[in-house]
Phi, psi and omega in degrees: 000145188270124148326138170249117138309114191259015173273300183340309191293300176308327187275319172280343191255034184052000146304154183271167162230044158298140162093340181270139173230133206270110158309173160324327193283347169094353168246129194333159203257342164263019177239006182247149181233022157107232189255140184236108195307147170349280218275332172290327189283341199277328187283320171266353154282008172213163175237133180282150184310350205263302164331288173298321154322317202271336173282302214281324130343317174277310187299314199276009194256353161279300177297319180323298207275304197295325168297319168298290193310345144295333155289291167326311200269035172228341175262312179080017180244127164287308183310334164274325169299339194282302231248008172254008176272306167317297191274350161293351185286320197269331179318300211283336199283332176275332184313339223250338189283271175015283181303335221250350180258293195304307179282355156317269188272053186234155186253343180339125134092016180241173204260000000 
């Protein structure tokens, strides 16, 4: 992947770039923390499915409760907030595995 030199960007954006000195990677030489072993980078570019199952479970059970309650305070009925909360849990829960797998395999922003 092609290196960007960020002082142009930093310099239209009224930042100083005094102090920065540019590695090979084209990053500032205080934002690098050096060499990142193999086996750490491979652990942090992917994630297992069982990982991903288990954040979109804890995210929707955040998202739920903010739907039921939200929901209650615009019907002001719990069966209808119950039951639109129920079914956004299985929809968004599969949308959200989908997305965390589909970005699984994008390399944006990883090392």
């Amino acid at each position: 992947m092609r290196s960007v030199d960020p002082t142009p960007i930093r310099a239209l954006a009224g930042e100083s770039t005094a102090g920065f000195r540019h590695g090979r990677e084209g990053v500032p030489a205080q934002d690098r923390a050096g060499p990142v072993p193999a086996e750490q980078r491979a652990a942090l570019a992917r994630e297992s499915r069982v990982r991903s199952i288990a954040k979109a479970v804890s995210w929707r059970i955040i998202g739920s409760l903010d739907t039921l309650v939200l929901s209650y305070l615009f019907t002001g009925n719990v069966l209808i907030a119950g039951s639109i909360a129920s079914t956004e849990t299985v929809t968004k829960t599969v949308l959200y595995y989908l997305h965390e797998r589909g970005w699984s395999l994008i390399a944006l922003g990883r090392a």
